[in-house]
ROVEX-269217 format. One line per 10 residues: their letters; for each residue x, y, z of C-alpha. Coordinates in steps of 0.1 Angstrom, whole numbers, plus 5000, padded with zeros to 4 digits. Each point is the difference from the previous one (the first is absolute). Layout:
A> X,Y,Z ~ ...
END
This chain:
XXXXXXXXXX> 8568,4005,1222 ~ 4991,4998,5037 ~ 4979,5032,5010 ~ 5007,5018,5029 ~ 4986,4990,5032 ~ 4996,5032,5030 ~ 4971,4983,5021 ~ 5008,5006,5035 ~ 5034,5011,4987 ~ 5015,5036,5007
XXXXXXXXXX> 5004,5026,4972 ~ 5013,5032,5005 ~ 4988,5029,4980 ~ 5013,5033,4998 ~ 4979,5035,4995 ~ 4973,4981,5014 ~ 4979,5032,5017 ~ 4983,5008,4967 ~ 4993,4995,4961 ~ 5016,4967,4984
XXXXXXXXXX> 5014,4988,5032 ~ 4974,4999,5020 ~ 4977,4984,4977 ~ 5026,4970,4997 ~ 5003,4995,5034 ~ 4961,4994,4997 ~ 5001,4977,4972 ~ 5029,4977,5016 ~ 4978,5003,5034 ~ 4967,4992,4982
XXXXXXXXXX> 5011,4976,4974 ~ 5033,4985,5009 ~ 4993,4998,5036 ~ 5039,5014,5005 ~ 5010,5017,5032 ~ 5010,5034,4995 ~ 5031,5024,5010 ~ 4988,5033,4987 ~ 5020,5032,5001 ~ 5001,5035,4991
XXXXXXXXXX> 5007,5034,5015 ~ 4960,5007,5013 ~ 4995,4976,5031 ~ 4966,5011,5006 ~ 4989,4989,4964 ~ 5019,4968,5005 ~ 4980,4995,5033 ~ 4966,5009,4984 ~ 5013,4972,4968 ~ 5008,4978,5030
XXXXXXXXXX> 4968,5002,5017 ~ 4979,4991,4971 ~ 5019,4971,4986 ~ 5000,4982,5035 ~ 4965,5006,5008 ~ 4989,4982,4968 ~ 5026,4977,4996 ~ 5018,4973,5017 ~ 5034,5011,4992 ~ 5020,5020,5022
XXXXXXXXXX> 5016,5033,4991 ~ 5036,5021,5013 ~ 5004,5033,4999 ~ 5031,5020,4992 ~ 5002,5035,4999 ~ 5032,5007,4974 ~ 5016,5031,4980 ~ 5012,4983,4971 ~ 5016,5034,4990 ~ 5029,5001,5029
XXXXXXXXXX> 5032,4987,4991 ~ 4993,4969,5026 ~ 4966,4997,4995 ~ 5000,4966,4978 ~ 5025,4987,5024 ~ 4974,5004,5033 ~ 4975,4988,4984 ~ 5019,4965,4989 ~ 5008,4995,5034 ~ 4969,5008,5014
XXXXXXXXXX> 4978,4979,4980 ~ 5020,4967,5003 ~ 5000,5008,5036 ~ 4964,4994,4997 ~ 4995,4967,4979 ~ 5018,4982,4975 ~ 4989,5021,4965 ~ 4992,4982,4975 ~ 4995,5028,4966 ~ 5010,5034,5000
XXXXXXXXXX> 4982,5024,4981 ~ 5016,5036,4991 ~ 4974,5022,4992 ~ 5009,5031,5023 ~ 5006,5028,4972 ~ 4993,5045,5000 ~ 5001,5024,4973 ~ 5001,5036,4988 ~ 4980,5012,4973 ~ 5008,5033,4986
XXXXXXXXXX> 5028,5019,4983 ~ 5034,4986,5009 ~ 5020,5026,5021 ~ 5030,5004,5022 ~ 4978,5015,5030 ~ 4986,4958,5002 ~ 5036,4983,4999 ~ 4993,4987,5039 ~ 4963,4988,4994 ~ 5017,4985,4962
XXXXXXXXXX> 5026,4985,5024 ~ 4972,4985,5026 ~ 4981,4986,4967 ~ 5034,4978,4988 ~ 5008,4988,5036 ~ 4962,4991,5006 ~ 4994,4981,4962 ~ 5033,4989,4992 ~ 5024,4994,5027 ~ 4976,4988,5028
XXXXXXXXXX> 4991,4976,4975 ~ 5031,4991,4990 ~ 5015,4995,5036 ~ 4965,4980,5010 ~ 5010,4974,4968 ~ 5034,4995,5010 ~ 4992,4999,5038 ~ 4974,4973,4995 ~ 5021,4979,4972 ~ 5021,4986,5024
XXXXXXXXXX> 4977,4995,5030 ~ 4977,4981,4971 ~ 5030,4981,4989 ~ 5010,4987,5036 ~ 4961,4995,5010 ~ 4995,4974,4966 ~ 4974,5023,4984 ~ 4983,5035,4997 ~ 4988,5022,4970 ~ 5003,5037,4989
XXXXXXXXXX> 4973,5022,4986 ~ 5019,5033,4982 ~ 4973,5025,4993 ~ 5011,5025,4975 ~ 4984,5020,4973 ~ 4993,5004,4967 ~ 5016,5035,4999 ~ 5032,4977,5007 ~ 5003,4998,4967 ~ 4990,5035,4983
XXXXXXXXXX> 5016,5029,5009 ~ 4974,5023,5017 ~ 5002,5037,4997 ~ 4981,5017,5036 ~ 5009,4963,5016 ~ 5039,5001,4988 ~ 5011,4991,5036 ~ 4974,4975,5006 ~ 5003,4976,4968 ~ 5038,5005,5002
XXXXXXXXXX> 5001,4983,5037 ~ 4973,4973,4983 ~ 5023,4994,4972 ~ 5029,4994,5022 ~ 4980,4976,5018 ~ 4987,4983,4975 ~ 5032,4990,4986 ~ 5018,4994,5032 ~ 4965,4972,5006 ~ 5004,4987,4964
XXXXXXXXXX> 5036,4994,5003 ~ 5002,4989,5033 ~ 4976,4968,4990 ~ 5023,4989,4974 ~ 5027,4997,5026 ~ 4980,4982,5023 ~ 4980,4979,4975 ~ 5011,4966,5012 ~ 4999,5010,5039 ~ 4961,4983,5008
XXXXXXXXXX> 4996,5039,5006 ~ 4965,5015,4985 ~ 5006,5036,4984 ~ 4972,5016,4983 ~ 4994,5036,4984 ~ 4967,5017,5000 ~ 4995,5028,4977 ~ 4966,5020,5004 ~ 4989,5029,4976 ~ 4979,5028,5014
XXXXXXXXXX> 4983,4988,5034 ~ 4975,5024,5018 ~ 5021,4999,5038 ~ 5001,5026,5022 ~ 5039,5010,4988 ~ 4980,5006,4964 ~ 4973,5026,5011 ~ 5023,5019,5026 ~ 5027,5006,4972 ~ 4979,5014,4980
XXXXXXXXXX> 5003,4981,4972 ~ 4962,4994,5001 ~ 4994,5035,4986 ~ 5020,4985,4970 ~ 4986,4966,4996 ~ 4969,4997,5014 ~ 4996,4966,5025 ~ 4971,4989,4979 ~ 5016,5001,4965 ~ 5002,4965,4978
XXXXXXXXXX> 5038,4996,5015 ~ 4999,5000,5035 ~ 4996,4975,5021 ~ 4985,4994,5036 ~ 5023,4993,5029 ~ 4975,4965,5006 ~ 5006,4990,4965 ~ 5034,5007,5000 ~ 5005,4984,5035 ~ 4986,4965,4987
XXXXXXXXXX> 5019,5003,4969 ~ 5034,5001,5018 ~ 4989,4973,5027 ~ 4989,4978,4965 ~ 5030,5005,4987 ~ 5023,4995,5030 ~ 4987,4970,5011 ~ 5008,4986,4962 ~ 5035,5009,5003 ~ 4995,5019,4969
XXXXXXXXXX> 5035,5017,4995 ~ 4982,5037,4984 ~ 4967,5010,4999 ~ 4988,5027,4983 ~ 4962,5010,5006 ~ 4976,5014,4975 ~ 4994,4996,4964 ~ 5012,5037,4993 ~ 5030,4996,5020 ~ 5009,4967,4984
XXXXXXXXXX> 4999,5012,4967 ~ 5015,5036,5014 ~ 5032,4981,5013 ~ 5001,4981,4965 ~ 4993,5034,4976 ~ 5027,5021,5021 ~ 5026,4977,4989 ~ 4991,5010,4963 ~ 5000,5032,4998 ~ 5026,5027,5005
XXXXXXXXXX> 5009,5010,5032 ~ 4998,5038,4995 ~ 4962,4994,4992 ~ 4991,4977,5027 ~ 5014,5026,5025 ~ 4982,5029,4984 ~ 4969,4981,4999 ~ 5005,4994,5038 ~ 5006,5034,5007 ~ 4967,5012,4976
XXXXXXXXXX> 4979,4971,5023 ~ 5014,5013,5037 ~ 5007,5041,4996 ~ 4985,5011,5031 ~ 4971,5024,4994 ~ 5007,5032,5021 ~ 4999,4999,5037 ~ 4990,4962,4993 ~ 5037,4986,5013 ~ 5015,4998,5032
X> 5020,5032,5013
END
């Protein structure tokens, strides 16, 4: 199968200001020579990202300061980047969390999480599916996450809006399989980003334990994978066989084993 091609071609990556994102939009500067939309809610990281990309490289950069969490946010931001250049690849990777005790007193940050990881996402795929359709080509990178398939006690709201997207991606390809469209799913474990330490989950899982991963890793991982059209990828040994044993054993014990991993220590999650 025909790999992807995204020199001098412009990709459009969400949540770009930081952690994952950012360190794609590097790779696909670096090694793909691809021309970059990159968005997120900080414009002054976004600046500083597109400052150092196109003083080292000869690929040009756009800049799009976006709330992905207002109700029109998805829909700006489709108009606005195809107002800049044709896009070529899409790649959803904007996503927030809460980690601590689920409680009422959240409900509008909970709310915020599902519009920001789920429906942002999900308006972005079906915006983009026919502008790809009419333009002859395009590709989708999903990212999701591998609490999209466990049920997570302390990140209840977070693997719930993953789950929903992961299904909505996973189906969604099926229905398009024959359209010449390119829809992939990435699925990273534990990644060291700056969502991870400010959560507080770091006081949990410490950043350099055996299953973590860092954000340049990951990054070239998902640009690997993309650019092989490969329909889900899963990354890590103990998340490949985690997403195999899960199916296995009963669900009661996989969500109490969850909760045993991610209790927040005291005072260690967010208030």
């Amino acid at each position: 199968m025909k790999k992807l091609n995204f020199n001098n071609r412009w990709v459009l990556i969400t949540g770009a200001s930081s952690g994952l994102g950012r360190e794609m939009a590097l790779v696909l500067a670096d090694r793909e020579k691809a021309n970059l939309i990159i968005a997120a809610r900080r414009k002054h990281k976004l600046d500083l990202l597109k400052e150092q990309i196109e003083r080292k490289k000869n690929v040009r950069v756009e800049v799009i300061q976006i709330d992905l969490s207002q109700p029109d946010g998805a829909d700006r931001l489709f108009q606005q980047a195809i107002a800049i250049a044709p896009v070529y690849a899409v790649v959803n990777n904007a996503g927030i969390t809460f980690y601590g005790k689920t409680e009422k007193k959240h409900i509008e940050f909970y709310e915020e999480i599902v519009r920001v990881n789920f429906l942002a996402a999900m308006k972005l795929n079906l915006l983009f599916l026919p502008y790809f359709r009419e333009q002859g080509e395009g590709a989708i990178l999903n990212v999701t996450s591998h609490g999209a398939f466990i049920p997570m006690p302390y990140q209840n709201v977070y693997a719930a809006s993953k789950s929903a997207c992961q299904f909505f991606c996973e189906a969604l390809r099926e229905e398009y399989r024959n359209s010449g469209i390119v829809m992939c799913i990435y699925v990273p474990g534990g990644i060291y980003t700056e969502m991870y330490s400010k959560s507080g989950i770091e006081n949990n899982v410490p950043w350099n334990n055996l299953v973590m991963m860092a954000a340049p890793t990951a990054a070239k991982k998902a640009i690997r994978a993309f650019k092989k059209r490969k329909p889900l990828t899963i990354t890590g040994l103990f998340y490949k066989l985690n997403h195999l044993i899960i199916r296995f054993f009963p669900r009661k014990w996989v969500v109490y084993v969850t909760g045993k991993i991610y209790k927040p220590k005291t005072g260690n999650s967010q208030k």
